[in-house]
MARDO-256965 format. One record per residue (C-alpha): residue in three letters; x, z, y; residue number from 1. Coordinates in Angstrom, 2 decimals. Layout:
REM residues N
+------+---------+---------+---------+-----+
: code :       X :       Z :       Y : pos :
+------+---------+---------+---------+-----+
:  ala :       X :       Z :       Y : NUM :
...
+------+---------+---------+---------+-----+
END
This chain:
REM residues 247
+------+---------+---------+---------+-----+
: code :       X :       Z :       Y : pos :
+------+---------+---------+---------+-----+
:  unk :   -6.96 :    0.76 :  -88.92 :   1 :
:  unk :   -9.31 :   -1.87 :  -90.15 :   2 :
:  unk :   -6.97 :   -5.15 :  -92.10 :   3 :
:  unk :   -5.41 :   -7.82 :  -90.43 :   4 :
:  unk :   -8.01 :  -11.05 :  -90.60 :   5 :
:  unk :   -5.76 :  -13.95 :  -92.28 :   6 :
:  unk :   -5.69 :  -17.34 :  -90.66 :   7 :
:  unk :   -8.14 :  -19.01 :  -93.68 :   8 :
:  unk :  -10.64 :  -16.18 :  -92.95 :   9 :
:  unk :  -10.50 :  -16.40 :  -89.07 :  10 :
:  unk :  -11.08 :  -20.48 :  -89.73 :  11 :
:  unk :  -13.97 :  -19.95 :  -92.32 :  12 :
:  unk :  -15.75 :  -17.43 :  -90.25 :  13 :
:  unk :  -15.04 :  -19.94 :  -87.53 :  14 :
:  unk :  -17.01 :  -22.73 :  -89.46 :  15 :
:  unk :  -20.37 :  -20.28 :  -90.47 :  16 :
:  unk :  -21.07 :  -20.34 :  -86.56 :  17 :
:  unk :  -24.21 :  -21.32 :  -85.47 :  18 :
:  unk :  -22.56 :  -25.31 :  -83.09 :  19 :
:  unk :  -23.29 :  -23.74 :  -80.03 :  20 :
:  unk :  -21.49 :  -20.55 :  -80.74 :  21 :
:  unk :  -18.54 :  -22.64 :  -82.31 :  22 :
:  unk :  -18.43 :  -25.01 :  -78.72 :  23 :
:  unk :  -18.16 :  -21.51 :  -76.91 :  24 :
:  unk :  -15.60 :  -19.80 :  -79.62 :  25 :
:  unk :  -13.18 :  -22.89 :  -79.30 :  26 :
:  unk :  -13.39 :  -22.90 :  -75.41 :  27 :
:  unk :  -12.56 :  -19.12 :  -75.43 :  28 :
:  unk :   -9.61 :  -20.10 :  -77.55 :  29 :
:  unk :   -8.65 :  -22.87 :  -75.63 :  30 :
:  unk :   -8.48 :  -21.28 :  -72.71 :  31 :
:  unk :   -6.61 :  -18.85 :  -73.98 :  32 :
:  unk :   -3.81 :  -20.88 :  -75.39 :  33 :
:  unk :   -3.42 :  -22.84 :  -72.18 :  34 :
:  unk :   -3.21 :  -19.57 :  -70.03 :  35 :
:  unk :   -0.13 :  -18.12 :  -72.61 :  36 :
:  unk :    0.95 :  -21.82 :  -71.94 :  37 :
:  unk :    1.72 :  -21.14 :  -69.00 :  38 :
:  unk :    2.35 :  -17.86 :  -68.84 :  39 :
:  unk :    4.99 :  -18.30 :  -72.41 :  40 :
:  unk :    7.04 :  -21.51 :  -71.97 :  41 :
:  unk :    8.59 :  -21.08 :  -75.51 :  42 :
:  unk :    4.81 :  -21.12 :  -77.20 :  43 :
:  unk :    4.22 :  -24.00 :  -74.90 :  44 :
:  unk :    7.32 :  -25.50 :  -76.31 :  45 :
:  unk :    5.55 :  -25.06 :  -80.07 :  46 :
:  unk :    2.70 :  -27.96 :  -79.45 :  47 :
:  unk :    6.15 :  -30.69 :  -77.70 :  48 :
:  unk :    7.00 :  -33.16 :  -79.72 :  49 :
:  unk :   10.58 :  -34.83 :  -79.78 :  50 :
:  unk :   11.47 :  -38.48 :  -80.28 :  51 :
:  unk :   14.99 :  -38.89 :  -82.85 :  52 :
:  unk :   15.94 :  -42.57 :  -82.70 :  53 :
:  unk :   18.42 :  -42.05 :  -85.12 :  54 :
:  unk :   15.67 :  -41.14 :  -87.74 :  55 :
:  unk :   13.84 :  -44.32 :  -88.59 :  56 :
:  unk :   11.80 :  -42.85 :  -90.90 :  57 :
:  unk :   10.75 :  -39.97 :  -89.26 :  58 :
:  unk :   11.00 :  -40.50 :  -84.99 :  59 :
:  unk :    8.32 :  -38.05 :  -84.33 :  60 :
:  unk :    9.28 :  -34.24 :  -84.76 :  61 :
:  unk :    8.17 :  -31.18 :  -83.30 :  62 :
:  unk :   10.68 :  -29.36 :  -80.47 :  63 :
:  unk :   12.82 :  -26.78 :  -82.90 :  64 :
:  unk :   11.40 :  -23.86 :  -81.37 :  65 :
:  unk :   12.50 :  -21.94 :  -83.94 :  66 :
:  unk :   16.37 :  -22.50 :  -83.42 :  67 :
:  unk :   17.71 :  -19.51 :  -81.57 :  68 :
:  unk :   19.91 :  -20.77 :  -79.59 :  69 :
:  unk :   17.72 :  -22.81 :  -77.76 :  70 :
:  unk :   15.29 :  -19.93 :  -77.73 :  71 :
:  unk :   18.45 :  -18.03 :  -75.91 :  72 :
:  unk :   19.03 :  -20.99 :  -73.41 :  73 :
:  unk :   15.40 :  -20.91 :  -72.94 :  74 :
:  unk :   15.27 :  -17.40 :  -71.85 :  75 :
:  unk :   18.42 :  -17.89 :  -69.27 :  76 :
:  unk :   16.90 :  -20.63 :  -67.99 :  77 :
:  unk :   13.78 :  -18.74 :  -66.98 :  78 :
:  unk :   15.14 :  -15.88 :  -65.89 :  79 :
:  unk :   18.96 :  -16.85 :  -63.61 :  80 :
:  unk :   18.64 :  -19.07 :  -60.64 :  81 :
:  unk :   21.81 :  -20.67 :  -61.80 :  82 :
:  unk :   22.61 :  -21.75 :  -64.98 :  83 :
:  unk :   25.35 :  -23.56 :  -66.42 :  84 :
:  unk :   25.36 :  -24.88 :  -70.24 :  85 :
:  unk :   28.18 :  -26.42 :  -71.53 :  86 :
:  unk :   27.24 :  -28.81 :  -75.05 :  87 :
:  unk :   27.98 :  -31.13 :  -77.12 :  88 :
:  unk :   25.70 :  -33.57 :  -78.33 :  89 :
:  unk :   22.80 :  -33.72 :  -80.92 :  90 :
:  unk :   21.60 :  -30.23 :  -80.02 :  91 :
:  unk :   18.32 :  -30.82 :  -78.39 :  92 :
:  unk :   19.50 :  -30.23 :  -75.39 :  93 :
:  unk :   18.43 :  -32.74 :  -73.10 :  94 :
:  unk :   14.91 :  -32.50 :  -74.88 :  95 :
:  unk :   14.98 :  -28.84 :  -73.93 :  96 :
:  unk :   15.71 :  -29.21 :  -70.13 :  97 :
:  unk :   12.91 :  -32.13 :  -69.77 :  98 :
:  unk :   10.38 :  -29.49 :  -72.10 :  99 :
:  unk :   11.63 :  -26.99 :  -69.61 : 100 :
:  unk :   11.26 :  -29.59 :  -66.61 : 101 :
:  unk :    7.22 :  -29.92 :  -67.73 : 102 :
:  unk :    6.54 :  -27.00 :  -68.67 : 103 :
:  unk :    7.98 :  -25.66 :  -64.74 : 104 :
:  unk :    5.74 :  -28.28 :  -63.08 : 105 :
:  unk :    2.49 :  -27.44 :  -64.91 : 106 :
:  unk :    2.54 :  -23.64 :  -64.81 : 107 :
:  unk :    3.15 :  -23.35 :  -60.48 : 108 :
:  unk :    1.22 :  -26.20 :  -58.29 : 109 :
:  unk :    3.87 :  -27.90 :  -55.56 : 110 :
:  unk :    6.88 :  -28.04 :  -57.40 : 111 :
:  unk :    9.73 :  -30.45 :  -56.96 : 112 :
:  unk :   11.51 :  -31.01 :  -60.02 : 113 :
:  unk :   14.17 :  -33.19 :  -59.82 : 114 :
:  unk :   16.67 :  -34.28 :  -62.67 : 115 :
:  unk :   19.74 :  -36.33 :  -61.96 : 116 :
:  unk :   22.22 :  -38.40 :  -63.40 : 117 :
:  unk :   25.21 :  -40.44 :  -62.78 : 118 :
:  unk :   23.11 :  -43.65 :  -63.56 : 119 :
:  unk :   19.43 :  -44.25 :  -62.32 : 120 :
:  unk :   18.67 :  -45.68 :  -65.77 : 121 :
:  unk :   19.67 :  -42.78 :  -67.61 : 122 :
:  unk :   17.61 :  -40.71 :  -64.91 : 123 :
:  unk :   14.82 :  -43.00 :  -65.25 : 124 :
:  unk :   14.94 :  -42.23 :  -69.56 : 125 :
:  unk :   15.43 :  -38.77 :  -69.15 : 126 :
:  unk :   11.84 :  -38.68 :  -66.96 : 127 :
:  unk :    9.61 :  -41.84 :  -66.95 : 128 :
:  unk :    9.70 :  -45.35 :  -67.48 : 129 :
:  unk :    8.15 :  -48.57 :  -65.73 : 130 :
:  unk :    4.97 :  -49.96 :  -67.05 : 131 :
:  unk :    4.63 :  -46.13 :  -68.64 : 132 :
:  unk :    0.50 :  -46.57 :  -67.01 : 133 :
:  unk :   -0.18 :  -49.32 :  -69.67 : 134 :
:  unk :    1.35 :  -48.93 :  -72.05 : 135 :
:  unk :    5.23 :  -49.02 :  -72.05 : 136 :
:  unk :    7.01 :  -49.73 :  -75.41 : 137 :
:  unk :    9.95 :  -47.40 :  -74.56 : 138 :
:  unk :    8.54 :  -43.92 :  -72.93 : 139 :
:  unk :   10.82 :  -41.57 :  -70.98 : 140 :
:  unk :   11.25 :  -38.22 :  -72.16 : 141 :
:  unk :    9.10 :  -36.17 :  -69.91 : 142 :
:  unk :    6.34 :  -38.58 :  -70.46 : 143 :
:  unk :    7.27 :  -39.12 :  -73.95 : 144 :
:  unk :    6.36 :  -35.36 :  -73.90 : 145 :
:  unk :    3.57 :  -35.21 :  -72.18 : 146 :
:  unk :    1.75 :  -38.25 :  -73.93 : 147 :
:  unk :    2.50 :  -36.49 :  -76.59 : 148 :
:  unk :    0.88 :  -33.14 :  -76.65 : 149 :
:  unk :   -2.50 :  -32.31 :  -78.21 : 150 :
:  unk :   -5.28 :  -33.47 :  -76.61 : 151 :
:  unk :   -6.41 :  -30.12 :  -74.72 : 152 :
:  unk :   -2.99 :  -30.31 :  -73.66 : 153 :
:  unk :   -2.82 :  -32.97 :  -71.53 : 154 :
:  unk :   -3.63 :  -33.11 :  -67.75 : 155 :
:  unk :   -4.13 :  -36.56 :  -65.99 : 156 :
:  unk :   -0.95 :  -37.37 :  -64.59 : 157 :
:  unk :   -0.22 :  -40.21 :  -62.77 : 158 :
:  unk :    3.43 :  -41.84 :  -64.06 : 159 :
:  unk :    5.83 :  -44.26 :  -62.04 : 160 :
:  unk :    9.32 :  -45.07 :  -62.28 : 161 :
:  unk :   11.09 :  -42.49 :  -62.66 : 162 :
:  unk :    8.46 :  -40.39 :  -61.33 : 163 :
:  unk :    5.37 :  -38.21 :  -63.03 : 164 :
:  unk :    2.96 :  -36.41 :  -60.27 : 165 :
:  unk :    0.94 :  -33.55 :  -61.64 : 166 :
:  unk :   -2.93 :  -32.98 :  -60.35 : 167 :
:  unk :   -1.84 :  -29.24 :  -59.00 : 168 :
:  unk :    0.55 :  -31.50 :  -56.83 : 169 :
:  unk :    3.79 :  -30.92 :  -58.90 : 170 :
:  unk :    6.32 :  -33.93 :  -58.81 : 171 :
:  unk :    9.00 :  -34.47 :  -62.06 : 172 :
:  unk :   11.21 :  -36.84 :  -60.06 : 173 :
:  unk :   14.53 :  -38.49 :  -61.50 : 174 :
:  unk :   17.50 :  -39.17 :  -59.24 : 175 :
:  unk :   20.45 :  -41.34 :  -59.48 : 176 :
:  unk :   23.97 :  -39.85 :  -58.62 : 177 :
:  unk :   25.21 :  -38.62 :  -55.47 : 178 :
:  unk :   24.97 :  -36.14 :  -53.04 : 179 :
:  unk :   22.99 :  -38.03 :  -50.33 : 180 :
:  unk :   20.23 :  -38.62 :  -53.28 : 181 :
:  unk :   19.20 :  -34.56 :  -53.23 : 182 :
:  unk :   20.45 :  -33.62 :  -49.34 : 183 :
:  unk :   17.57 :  -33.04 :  -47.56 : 184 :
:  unk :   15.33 :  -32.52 :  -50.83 : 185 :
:  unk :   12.92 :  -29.69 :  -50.63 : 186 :
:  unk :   13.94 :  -29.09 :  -54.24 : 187 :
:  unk :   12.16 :  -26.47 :  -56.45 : 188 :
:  unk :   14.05 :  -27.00 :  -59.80 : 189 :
:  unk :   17.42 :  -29.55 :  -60.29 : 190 :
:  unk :   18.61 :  -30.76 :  -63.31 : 191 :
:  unk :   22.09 :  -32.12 :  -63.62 : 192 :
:  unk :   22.19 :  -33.96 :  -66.37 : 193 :
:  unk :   25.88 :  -34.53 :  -67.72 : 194 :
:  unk :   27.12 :  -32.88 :  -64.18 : 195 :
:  unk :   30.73 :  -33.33 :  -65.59 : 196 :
:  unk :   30.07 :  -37.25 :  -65.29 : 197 :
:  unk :   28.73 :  -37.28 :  -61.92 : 198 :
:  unk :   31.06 :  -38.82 :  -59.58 : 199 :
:  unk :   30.46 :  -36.59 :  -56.42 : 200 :
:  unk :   29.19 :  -33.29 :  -58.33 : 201 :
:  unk :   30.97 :  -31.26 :  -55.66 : 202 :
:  unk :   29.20 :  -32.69 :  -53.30 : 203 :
:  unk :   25.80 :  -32.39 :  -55.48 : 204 :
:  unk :   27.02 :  -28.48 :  -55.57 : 205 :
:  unk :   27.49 :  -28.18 :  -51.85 : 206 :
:  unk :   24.11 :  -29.33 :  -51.54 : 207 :
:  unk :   22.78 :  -27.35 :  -53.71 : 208 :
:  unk :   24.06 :  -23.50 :  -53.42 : 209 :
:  unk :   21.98 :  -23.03 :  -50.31 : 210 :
:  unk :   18.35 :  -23.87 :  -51.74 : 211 :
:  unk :   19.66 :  -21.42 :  -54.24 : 212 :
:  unk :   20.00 :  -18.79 :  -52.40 : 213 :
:  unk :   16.77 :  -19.98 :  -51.07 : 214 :
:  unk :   14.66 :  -19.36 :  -54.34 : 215 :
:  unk :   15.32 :  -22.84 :  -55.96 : 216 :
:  unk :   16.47 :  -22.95 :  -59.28 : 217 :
:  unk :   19.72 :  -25.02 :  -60.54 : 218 :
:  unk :   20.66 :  -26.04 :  -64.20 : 219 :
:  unk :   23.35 :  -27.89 :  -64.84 : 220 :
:  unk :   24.19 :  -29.17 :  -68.43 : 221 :
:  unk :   27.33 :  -31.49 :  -69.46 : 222 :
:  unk :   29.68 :  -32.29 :  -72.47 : 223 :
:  unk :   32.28 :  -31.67 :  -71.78 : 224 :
:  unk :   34.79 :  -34.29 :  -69.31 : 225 :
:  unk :   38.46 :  -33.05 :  -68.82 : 226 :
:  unk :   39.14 :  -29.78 :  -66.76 : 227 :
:  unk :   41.38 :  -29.94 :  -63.65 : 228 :
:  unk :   39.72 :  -30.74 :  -60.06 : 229 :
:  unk :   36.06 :  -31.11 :  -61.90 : 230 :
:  unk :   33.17 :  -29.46 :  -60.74 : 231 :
:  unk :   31.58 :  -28.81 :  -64.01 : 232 :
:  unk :   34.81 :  -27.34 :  -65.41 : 233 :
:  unk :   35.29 :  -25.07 :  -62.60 : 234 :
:  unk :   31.60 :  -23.89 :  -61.64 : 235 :
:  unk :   31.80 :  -23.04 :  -65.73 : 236 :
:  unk :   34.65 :  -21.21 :  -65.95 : 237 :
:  unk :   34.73 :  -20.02 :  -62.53 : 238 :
:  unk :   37.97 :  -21.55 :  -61.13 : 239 :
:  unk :   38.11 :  -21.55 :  -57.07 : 240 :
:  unk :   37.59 :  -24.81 :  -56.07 : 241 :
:  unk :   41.15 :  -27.02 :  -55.20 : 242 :
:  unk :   40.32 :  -29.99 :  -52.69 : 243 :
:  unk :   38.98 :  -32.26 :  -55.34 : 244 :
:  unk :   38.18 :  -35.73 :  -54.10 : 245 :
:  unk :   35.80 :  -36.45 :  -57.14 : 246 :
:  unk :   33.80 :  -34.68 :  -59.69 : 247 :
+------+---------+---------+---------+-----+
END
């Protein structure tokens, strides 16, 4: 078994090629990395980058691939129809489910992914902001995200409130609360972002359990936001439902 080539001999036999061999060496590559992009959402995950507010110093840092739980969320997410992730804060979370929300509308054209919220300006942060086409001082997180991936990365999307639209005709759309905001939706992958919070969850869940049977895929993520009569509580824990009147 001949040895392993290191990474400094792999670049430095890279950088003795002839320029036309090296332009046809680094498209090989490239095209390589985007197809286990696609194919391998946690080694897409490697090239996000994350914005931390609370970090003055340091605002721009790379999505912790490398902690295993969210590797383990990750990997449920892919795989059930229906999952349910209960959290506190300050644990990537939310930066997970929008990495997970791009990384689901680039790798299969026509997708509908739709992330809600109680409030449509926490919907509109979690996905895209106004102005985001120029060049918007505050970026949501999706488009945070996708402005922020290497260059051989990025794909020309077009960005609108609350709304990015993919070129294989994939739409990241954010939605305020309610269940009249996703009946009728033709909805690929939802999001509930802080479902615990959303006043007519229930009726959000009613809405939802048919597409999933369907094919479409349903996360829901909360802290959590007391237990008896709401939805989030009781779709976690699996408590039959008692005629709530709210979420």
């Amino acid at each position: 078994m001949s040895p392993r080539t290191s990474p400094e001999q792999a670049v430095a036999r890279y950088e003795n090629l002839p320029v036309g061999d090296r332009r046809a060496a680094f498209r090989a590559i490239q095209h390589e990395a985007l197809k286990r992009c696609a194919e391998d959402g946690l080694f897409y995950a490697q090239f996000v980058k994350t914005r931390d507010e609370a970090d003055p110093d340091h605002t721009v840092k790379p999505f912790p691939v490398e902690y295993e739980y969210l590797r383990a969320l990750w990997r449920d997410w892919e795989r059930s129809q229906k999952s349910i992730v209960a959290k506190s804060r300050q644990m990537f979370v939310s930066w997970a489910e929008c990495t997970f929300a791009t990384w689901w509308a680039r790798r299969r054209p026509n997708q509908h992914v739709i992330i809600q919220t109680q409030d449509w300006a926490d919907a509109v942060k979690l996905v895209c902001v106004a102005g985001g086409n120029k060049d918007a001082a505050y970026l949501g997180r999706c488009q945070f995200i996708e402005r922020n991936l290497p260059k051989w990365l990025q794909l020309p999307i077009k960005e609108n409130e609350g709304q990015i639209a993919y070129p294989n005709g994939s739409l990241i759309e954010a939605v305020p609360g309610g269940a009249d905001k996703v009946r009728g939706q033709v909805i690929s992958l939802y999001i509930g972002d802080e479902f615990a919070f959303q006043s007519e969850a229930w009726g959000v869940w009613t809405t939802l359990a048919p597409l999933v049977q369907k094919g479409a895929k349903v996360i829901l993520v909360s802290t959590p936001n007391g237990a008896q009569g709401n939805a989030f509580y009781s779709l976690y824990h699996g408590v039959p439902r008692e005629v709530p009147t709210s979420g």
